[in-house]
C-alpha positions, 0 to 999 in steps of 0.5 A: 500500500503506498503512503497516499493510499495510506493517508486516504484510508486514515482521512476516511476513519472518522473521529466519533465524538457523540451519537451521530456526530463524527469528525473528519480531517483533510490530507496535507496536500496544497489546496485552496479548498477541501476537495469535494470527493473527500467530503463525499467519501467521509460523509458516506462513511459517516452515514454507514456507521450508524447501519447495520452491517448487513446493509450495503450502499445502494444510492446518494445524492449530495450538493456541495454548499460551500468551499471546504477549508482543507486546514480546519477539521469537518464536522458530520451530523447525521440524522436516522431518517428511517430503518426499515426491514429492507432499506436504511435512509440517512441524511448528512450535514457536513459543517465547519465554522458553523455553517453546512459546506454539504449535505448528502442523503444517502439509502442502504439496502439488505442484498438480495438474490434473484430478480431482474438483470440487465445491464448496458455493455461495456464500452470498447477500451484498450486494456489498463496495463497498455496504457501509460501511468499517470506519471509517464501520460503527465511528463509533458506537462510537469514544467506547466504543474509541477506540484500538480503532476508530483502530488501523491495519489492514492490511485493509479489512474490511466488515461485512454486518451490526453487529459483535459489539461493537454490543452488539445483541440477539436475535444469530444465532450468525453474520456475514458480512464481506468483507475484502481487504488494504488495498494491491496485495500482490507475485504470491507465493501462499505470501504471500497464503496467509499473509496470509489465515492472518493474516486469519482469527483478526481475527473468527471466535469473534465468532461463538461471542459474538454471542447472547450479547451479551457481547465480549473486552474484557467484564470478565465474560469471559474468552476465548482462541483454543484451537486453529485449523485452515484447509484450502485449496481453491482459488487466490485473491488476498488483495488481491481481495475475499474473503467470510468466512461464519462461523458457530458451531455449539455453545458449551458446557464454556465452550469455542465452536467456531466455523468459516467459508468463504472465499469469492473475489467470484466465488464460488469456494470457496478456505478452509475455516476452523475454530476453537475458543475458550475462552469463560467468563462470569462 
């Protein structure tokens, strides 16, 4: 397991400091603001502590409210809306200064067996260990963001095509990239359905930016996550190599709506993913 992964691990272990209310903190990394995936992921850990362990994430739903400050702790309150016999529904707050920076409504379900299923195919992508590492795929670009391209990450992400900061034209709005945790992770669904959530905010609404050339840290851009909302489908390994196929379907109001699938390497369907960013150039 490398240090970054590590780090995340320790970053998603929530503080209990009373019924319903646990603590979180940011990794020491240079930011301006929490980074959204990290919230979602902390809440969504939050809200599974206060489950039955029979019951597996099945749905969430979150807005971000305001920037995090990544030097001051988060607060989590969670609210028990409902514990029925098959489904568990929780609500989220997530507060530092005394004011909501995000709320996510998040509902569990007990496994069952049988039933309907169907599932979109898999999309056609070269394999994961045909492609470049993060690492090789960003060395041309490591004298533009040289903090940006040496930062640690838990994840091993490969790219299909260029990222969105290789500035190339004529861009569809969408992108492939295969990811998986950078280290063997411990047998617990809830962490791996965590981890994911975490994973799932690092490079969708590149999608809403790729055709038109423009990137977070352009100064005619101003771009924020609105709100994120992921359903899971199917089992899956965040430390086996998932496909993340992204696209985005309308930008507009200076508002991009952006949505993926995640995909195991043997092509079963586990996440449906949907975010809508703020999007506004000047």
């Amino acid at each position: 397991m490398t240090e970054a992964l590590d780090t995340l691990i320790a970053v998603l272990d929530l503080e209990s400091i009373e019924v319903n209310i646990f603590r979180g903190v940011s990794p020491e990394e240079n930011r301006q603001r929490t980074f959204g995936g990290q919230v979602a992921g902390q809440a969504l850990v939050a809200a599974a502590r206060t489950t039955d362990a029979d019951r597996m994430v099945h749905s969430l739903h979150a807005y971000f409210l305001r920037p995090g400050n990544p030097a001051r702790p988060i607060l989590y309150e969670v609210d028990r809306i409902r514990d029925g016999r098959s489904f568990t529904t929780r609500r989220v707050v997530a507060i530092q200064n005394g004011h909501a920076i995000f709320n996510l409504a998040a509902s569990f379900k007990v496994p069952e067996p049988g039933g309907a299923e169907h599932q979109l195919p898999m999309p056609a992508a070269p394999p994961p260990t045909s492609l470049p590492t993060f690492g090789e795929r960003m060395a041309p670009l490591a004298h533009k963001y040289p903090e940006w391209v040496s930062r640690p990450r838990p994840f091993d992400l490969r790219f299909v095509s260029p990222p969105n900061r290789a500035g190339l034209p004529d861009r569809d709005a969408r992108q492939q990239v295969w990811l998986r945790a950078d280290g063997q992770l411990p047998d617990d669904p809830m962490l791996h359905a965590c981890m994911v959530a975490y994973a799932s905010d690092m490079t969708l609404l590149d999608s809403v930016m790729l055709p038109h050339q423009v990137t977070f840290d352009d100064p005619r851009v101003q771009s924020a996550s609105l709100d994120h909302a992921m359903w899971f489908h199917r089992p899956f390994r965040a430390d086996e190599w998932l496909l993340y196929d992204q696209e985005s379907p309308s930008a507009s109001d200076a508002r991009g709506l952006a949505r993926g699938e995640i995909y195991t390497e043997d092509g079963r369907l586990a996440v449906s993913v949907v975010q809508e960013g703020l999007l506004r150039i000047h």
